[in-house]
N, C-alpha and C positions, 0 to 999 in steps of 0.2 A: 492190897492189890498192888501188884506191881505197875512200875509208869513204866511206859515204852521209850527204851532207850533214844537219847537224839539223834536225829538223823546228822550224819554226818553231810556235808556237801561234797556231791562229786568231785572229785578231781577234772580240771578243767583241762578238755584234749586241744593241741593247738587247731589252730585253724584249718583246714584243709587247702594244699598249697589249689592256688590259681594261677593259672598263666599270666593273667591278667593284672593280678595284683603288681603295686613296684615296692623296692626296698628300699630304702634310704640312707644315703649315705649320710655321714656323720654331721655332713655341715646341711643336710637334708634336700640335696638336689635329689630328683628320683632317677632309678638305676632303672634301664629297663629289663624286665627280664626275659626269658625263654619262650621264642612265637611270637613275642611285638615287633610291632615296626620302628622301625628309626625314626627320629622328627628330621626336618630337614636342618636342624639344627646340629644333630647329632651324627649324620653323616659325613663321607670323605676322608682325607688323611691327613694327621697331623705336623704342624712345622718338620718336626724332626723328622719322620717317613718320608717326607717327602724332601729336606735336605738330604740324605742318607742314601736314596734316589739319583738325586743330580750329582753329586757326588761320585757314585757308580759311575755313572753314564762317563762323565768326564775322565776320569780314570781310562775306561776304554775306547773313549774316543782317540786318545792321548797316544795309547799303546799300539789301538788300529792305525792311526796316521802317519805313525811314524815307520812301520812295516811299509803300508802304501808307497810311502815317499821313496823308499829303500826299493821296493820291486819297479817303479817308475825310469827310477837312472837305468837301471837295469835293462828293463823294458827298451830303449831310447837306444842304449850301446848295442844291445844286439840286434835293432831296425840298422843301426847305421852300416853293424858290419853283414847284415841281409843283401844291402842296396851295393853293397860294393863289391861279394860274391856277384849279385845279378849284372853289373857293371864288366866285371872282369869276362863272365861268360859272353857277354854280348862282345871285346874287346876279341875275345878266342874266334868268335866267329865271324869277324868282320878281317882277321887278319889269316883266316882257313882262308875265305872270300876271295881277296883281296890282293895277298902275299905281302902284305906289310903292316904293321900298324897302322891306326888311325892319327893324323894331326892333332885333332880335336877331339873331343867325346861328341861335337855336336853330329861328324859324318856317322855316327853309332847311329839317329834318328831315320836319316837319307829320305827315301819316296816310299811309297805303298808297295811300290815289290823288294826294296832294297832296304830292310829296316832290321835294325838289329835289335833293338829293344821292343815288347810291346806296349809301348807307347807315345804320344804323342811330345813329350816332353823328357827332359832327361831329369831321372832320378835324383832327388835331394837327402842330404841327411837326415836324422831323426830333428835338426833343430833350424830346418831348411834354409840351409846352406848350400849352394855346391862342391862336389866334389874337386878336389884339386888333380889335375893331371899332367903328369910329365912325362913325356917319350926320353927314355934316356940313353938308348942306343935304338938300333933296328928292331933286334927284338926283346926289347926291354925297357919297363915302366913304372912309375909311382903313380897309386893312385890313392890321396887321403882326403880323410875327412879333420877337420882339424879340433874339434869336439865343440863341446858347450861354451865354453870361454872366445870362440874363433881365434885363438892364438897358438901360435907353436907349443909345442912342451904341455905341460899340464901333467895333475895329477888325477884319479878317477874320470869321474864323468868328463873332465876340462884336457884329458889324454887325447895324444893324435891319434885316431884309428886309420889303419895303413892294412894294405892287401896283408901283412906276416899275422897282422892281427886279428884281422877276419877270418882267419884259417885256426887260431886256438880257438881250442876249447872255450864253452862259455866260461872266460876267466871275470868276468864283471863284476859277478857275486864280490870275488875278493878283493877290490879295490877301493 
C-alpha cells in the first residue's frame, strides 16, 4: 500500500493590507499610514518650512518696501507741484479780478464773495511748508516750494519746485 504523500504547508499569503495597521521605521517609531489621524504630536510644520517661510516673506517685504518708498517721493513732488498749478490759477484770477498782482498770497483767501481759492487756508506743500512768493515785476512772479530739505538747491525730492517745474511732465520718476 501506498502512504499518502506529505502534505506540504501552504505557502503563507501576506497579510491583508489595513488601514489601520502602522509600519515601522527602522528605529521603530510607528509611521502612520493612509486614513489615520495625525497625533497632536505629529502635526504642524517643521523648523525648516517654516524658516523657508520667513525667509520668503522677508525677501518680499524687502522688495515691496522699497518700490513703496520710491512711489512715496514721488507721490509728495507731484502734490507739491498740484498745489502750485492750483496757486497760480487762483493768482490768474485774482489778477483778471483785480488788474494787478497780489502783494501776498494771503489776499488770494479775501471774504466769502472775494476768494480765490477754495479754501479757508492757504495751500501747503506735500511736507507742509509754505509756498514761497515773489512779485517780481507787475506782471510777473516766483512761486516755490523749496522741497523736502526746506533749503535752496537740492537734488530729487530735496529740488526747489518752481511754477517751470510744475508745468513738466511728470519728470519725478527720473530723479
Amino acid at each position: 500500500m501506498q502512504q499518502p504523500a506529505p502534505q506540504q504547508p501552504a505557502p503563507q499569503q501576506p497579510a491583508p493590507c489595513n488601514t489601520r495597521t502602522r509600519r515601522t521605521r527602522p528605529m521603530g517609531n510607528p509611521l502612520p499610514m493612509r486614513g489615520t489621524r495625525r497625533t497632536s504630536r505629529e502635526r504642524g510644520f517643521s523648523l525648516i518650512e517654516l524658516m523657508v517661510v520667513i525667509t520668503i516673506i522677508g525677501l518680499l517685504s524687502g522688495i515691496v518696501g522699497v518700490n513703496v518708498y520710491q512711489y512715496m517721493k514721488t507721490a509728495t513732488i507731484s502734490t507739491t507741484k498740484s498745489q502750485i498749478i492750483i496757486i497760480e490759477n487762483a493768482i490768474e484770477a485774482f489778477r483778471t479780478t483785480n488788474r494787478r498782482l497780489p502783494d501776498s498770497l494771503d489776499e488770494l483767501i479775501g471774504n466769502e464773495d472775494e476768494s480765490f481759492l477754495n479754501s479757508e487756508e492757504l495751500p501747503t506743500d506735500a511736507w507742509n511748508e509754505e509756498f514761497i512768493y515773489e512779485k517780481t515785476g507787475s506782471r510777473t512772479y516766483n512761486l516755490i516750494s523749496l522741497g523736502a530739505d526746506m533749503a535752496e538747491g537740492g537734488d530729487g525730492e530735496d529740488a526747489d519746485i518752481d511754477r517751470k517745474a510744475a508745468h513738466r511732465k511728470n519728470d519725478s520718476r527720473r530723479q
